[in-house]
C-alpha positions as CSV (number, residue, x, y, z in Angstrom):
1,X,279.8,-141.6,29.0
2,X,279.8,-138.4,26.9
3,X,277.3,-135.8,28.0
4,X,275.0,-136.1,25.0
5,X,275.1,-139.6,25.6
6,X,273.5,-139.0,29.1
7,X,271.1,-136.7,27.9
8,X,269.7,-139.0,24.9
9,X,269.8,-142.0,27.9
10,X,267.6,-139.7,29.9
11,X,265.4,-139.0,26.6
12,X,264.9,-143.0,26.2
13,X,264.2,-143.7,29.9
14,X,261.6,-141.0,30.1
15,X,259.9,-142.1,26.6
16,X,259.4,-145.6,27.8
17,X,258.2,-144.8,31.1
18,X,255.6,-142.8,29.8
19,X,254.8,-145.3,27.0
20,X,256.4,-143.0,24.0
21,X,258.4,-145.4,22.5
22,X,261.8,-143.7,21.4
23,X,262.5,-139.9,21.8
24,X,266.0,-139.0,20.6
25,X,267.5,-136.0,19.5
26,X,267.7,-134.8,16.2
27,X,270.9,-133.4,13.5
28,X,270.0,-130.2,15.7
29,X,270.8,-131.9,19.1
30,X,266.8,-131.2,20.1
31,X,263.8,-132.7,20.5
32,X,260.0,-132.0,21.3
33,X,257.8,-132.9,23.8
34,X,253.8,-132.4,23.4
35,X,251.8,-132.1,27.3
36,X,248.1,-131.4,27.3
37,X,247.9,-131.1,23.4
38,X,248.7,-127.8,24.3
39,X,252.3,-127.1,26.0
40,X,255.0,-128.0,23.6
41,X,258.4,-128.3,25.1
42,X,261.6,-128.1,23.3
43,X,264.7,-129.9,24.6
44,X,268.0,-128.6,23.4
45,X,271.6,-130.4,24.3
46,X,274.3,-127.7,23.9
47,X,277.0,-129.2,23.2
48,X,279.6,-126.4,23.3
49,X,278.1,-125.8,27.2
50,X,277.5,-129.1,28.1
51,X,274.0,-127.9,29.2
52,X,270.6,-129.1,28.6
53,X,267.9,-126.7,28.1
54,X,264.2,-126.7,28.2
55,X,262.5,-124.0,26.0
56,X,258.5,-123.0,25.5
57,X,256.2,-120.6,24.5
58,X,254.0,-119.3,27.0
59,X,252.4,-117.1,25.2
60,X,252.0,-115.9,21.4
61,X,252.0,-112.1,21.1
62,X,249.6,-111.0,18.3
63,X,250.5,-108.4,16.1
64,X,246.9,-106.8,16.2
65,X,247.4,-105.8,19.9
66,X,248.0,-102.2,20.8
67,X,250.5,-100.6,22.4
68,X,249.1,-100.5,25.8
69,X,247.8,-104.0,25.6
70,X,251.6,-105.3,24.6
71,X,252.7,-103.1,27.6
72,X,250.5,-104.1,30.1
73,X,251.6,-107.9,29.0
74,X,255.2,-107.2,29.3
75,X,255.1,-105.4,32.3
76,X,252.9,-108.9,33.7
77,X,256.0,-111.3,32.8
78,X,258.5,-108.8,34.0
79,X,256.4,-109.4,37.5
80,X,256.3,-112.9,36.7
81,X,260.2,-113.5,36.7
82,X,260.3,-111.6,39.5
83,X,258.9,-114.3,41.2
84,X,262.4,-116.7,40.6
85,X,261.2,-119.0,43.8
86,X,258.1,-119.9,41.9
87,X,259.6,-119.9,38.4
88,X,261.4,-123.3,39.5
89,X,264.6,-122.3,38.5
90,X,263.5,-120.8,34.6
91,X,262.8,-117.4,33.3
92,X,260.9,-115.5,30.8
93,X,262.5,-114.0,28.2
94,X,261.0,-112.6,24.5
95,X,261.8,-114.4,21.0
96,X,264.1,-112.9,18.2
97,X,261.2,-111.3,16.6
98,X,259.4,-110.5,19.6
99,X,256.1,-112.2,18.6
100,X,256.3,-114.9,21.3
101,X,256.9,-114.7,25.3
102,X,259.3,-118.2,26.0
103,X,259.9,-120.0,28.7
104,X,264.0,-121.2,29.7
105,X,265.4,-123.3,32.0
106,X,269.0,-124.6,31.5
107,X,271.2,-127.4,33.3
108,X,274.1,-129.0,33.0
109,X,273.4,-132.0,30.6
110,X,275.4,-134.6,32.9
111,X,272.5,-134.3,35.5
112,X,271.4,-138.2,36.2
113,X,267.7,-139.3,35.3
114,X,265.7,-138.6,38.8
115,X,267.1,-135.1,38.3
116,X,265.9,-135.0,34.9
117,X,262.5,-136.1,35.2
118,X,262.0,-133.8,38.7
119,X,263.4,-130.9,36.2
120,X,261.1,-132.0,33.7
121,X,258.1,-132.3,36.0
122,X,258.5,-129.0,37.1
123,X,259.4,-127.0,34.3
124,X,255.9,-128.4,32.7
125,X,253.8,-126.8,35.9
126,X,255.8,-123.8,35.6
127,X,254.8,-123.3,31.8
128,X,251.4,-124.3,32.9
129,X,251.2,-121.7,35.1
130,X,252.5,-119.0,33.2
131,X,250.8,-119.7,30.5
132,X,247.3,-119.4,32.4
133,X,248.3,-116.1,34.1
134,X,249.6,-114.0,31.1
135,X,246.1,-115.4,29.6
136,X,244.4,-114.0,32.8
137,X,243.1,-117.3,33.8
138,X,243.2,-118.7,37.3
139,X,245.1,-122.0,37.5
140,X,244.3,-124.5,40.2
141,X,245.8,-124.6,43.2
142,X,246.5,-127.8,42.9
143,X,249.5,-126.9,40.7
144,X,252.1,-126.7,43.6
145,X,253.9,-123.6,41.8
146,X,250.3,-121.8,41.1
147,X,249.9,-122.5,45.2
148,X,253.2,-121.0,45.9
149,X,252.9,-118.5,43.3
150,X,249.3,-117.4,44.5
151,X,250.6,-117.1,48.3
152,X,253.5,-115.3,47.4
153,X,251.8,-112.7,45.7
154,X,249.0,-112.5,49.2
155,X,252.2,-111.6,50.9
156,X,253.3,-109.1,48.7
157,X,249.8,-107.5,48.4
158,X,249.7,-107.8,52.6
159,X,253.4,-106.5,52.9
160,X,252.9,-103.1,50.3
161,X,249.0,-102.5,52.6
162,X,250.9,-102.3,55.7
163,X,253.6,-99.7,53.8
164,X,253.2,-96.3,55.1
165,X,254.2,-94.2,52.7
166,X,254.1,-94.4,48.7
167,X,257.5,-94.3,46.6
168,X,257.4,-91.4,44.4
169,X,256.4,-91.4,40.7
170,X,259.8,-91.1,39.5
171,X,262.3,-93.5,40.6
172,X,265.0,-92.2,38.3
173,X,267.6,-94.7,36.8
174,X,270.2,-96.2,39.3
175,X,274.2,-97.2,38.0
């Protein structure tokens, strides 16, 4: 079985099992899922890579924002994808025209359906995470990568209180 063939029999299986009724891709090897009426997630087979990737937009950066504001939002996914145990295996990354903050996660497109769906699954918490913490929101902890996320970062704030001294101002750049 060829590798996109796997991928679109992964597509089908997951479409009925949530009651979709087909979900194939298109002449551009993708397709879209919809969660919430809000998260939109983009599947892409790459053919030349044999992977299978799941892309999203976390977060839309508007143009009427200042300086500091894009700044500060920046430097708050740069902290995010610091955080690669919560991410679930996916990082953050900017769009071409920089007007979007998206959400990645590749694999390798001959993964088997359990796989797929767990990836799936877990990609869509991630987003939903994300998503409510570059908004400033708080996300329930009910999410299991919020939880992990949220206990993570009570270490990190626990770990840097018991630090005795303060790194200077100026780090410098390291090669």
């Amino acid at each position: 079985m060829s590798h996109r063939s796997n991928v679109e029999g992964n597509l089908k299986r997951f479409a009925e099992g949530i009651g979709l009724g087909e979900l194939n891709l298109n002449e551009h090897n993708a397709c879209g899922l919809c969660f919430d009426d809000t998260l939109i997630v983009n599947i892409e087979y790459l053919e030349d890579d044999d992977a299978l990737v799941f892309v999203a937009s976390s977060h839309t950066i508007e143009s009427h924002l200042s300086a500091a504001e894009k700044i500060s939002l920046l430097e708050k996914a740069l902290f995010i994808n610091l955080q690669h145990h919560s991410m679930q295996g996916s990082y953050m990354a900017l769009n071409h025209d920089k007007s979007e903050v998206l959400i990645i996660r590749s694999m390798t497109a001959s993964l088997d359906y359990g796989v797929f769906e767990s990836n799936l699954e877990r990609f869509v918490n991630t987003l939903e995470w994300i998503t409510a913490e570059l908004k400033g929101e708080t996300v329930s902890t009910n999410n299991p990568v919020a939880r992990e996320a949220a206990e993570n970062e009570e270490k990190m704030k626990n770990k840097s209180q018991n630090n005795d001294h303060t790194p200077p101002d100026n780090l410098g750049m390291m090669v």
